[in-house]
N, C-alpha and C positions, 0 to 999 in steps of 0.2 A: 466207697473207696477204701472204707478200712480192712475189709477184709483181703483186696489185691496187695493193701499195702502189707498183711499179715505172709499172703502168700511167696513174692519179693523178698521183701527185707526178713523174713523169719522162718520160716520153711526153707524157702529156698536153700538159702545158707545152711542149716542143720541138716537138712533130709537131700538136697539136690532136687531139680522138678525140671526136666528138660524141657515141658511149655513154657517156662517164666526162661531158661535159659535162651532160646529159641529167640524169644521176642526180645529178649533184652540186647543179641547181638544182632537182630535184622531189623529193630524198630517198627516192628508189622505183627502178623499172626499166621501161623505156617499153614492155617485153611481159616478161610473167613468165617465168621458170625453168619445166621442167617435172621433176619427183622422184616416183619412183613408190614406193610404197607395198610395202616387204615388211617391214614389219615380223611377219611369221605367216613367214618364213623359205621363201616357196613357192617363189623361184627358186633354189633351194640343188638343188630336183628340176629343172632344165631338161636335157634331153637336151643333151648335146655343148658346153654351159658348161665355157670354160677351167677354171674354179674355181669353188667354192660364193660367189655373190654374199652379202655380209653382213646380218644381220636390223636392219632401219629404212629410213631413207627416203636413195634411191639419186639422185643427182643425173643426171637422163639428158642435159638440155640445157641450155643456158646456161653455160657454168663459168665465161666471162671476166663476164658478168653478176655471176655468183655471188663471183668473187675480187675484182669491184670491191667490192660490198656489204659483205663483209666485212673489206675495209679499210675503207670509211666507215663502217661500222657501229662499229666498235675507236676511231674518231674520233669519235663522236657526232653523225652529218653523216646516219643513216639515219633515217628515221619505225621507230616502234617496233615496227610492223607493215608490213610490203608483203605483193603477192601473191603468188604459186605455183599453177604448174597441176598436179594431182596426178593422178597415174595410179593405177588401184586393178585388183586381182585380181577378174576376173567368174569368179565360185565355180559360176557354170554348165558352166563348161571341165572336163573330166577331166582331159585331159595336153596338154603342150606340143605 
């Protein structure tokens, strides 16, 4: 959280950042985050993964979206729902 709060309250002000402007007047994010879906723990099996990825939802894109939100959100500055694009496991696949 402290670095969205860096971006907000201190960037923002000095430098201008039209994302952080963006969300602080529509309480959303002008194109959603995308988080995929492991919570079933499948990419724990991926071939040649550094380390076993953790079971739940993996944040793949957006993180400066994401660490603004969750400064305004801490502030009460977000809608109580926004979007997300969710990526999901096609159960048609054998192996990575």
């Amino acid at each position: 959280m402290a670095h969205g709060k860096f971006l907000v309250e201190e960037h923002h002000r000095e430098w201008g950042f039209d994302l952080v402007q963006f969300m602080i007047d529509h309480g959303t994010f002008p194109v959603p985050p995308v988080v995929m879906d492991n919570k079933d723990g499948h990419l724990s099996f991926l071939r040649g993964a550094p380390r076993p990825y953790p079971e739940g939802y993996l944040l793949i894109e957006g993180h400066l979206r994401f660490n603004i939100a969750t400064y305004l959100a801490a502030q009460g500055r977000l809608l109580s729902q926004v979007p997300f694009w969710l990526m999901k496991r096609n159960n048609s696949l054998q192996e990575f």
